[in-house]
N, C-alpha and C positions, 0 to 999 in steps of 0.2 A: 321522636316524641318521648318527652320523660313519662314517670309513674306518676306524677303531680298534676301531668298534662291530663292524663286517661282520667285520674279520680274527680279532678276538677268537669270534664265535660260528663263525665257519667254523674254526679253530683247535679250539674246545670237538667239533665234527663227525667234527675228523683224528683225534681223540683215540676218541672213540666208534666210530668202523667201522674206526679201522685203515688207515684208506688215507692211507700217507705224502704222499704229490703232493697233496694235497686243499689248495689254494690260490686265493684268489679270482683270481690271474692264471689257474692252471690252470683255474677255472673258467668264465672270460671267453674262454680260447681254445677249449674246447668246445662253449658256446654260439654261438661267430661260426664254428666245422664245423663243426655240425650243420646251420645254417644252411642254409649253401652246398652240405651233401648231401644236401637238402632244394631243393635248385635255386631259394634264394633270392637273385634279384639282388645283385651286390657293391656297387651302390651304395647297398642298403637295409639288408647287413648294415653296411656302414661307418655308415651313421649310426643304427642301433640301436645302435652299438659305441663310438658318440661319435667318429669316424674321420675328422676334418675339417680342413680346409684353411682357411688364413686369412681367401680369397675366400669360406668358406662352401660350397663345394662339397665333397663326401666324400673322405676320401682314399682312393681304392681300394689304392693301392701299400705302405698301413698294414695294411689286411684283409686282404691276397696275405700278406702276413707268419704272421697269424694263424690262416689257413685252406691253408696249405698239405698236398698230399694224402698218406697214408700209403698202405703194402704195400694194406691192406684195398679202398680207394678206388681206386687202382689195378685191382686187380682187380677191383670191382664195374663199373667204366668199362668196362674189354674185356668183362665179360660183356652190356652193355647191347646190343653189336655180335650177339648170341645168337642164330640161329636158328631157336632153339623150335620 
């Protein structure tokens, strides 16, 4: 499957539900957050994410890009600190 293939059905998807942002970037940066709010190591989403450095080792400083935290994730972090 080419990259023309993927943009085209995921394009055919935007059109079906209505959800304007519906993009395979946008889709690519949901997967590598979900990830990491899923407490999956950043050097194991970098390279599911194909996140790599010339030497071959992950680029984690590419992932930090990707998975940076919003209002939600914020607050789910101070709630971790909870009581209960």
């Amino acid at each position: 499957m080419t990259t023309r293939n993927v943009q085209h059905i995921i394009a055919e998807y935007r059109k079906l539900t209505g959800i304007d942002h519906l993009t395979a970037h946008a889709l690519r940066h949901s997967f590598c957050h979900e990830l990491v709010t899923r407490k999956v190591p950043l050097d194991v989403v970098a390279r599911l994410a194909g996140h790599m450095q010339n030497d071959g080792m992950p680029n984690i400083a590419m992932t930090l890009v990707y998975t940076q935290p919003g209002e939600e994730d914020l607050q789910n972090a101070v709630e971790e600190l909870s009581w209960r």
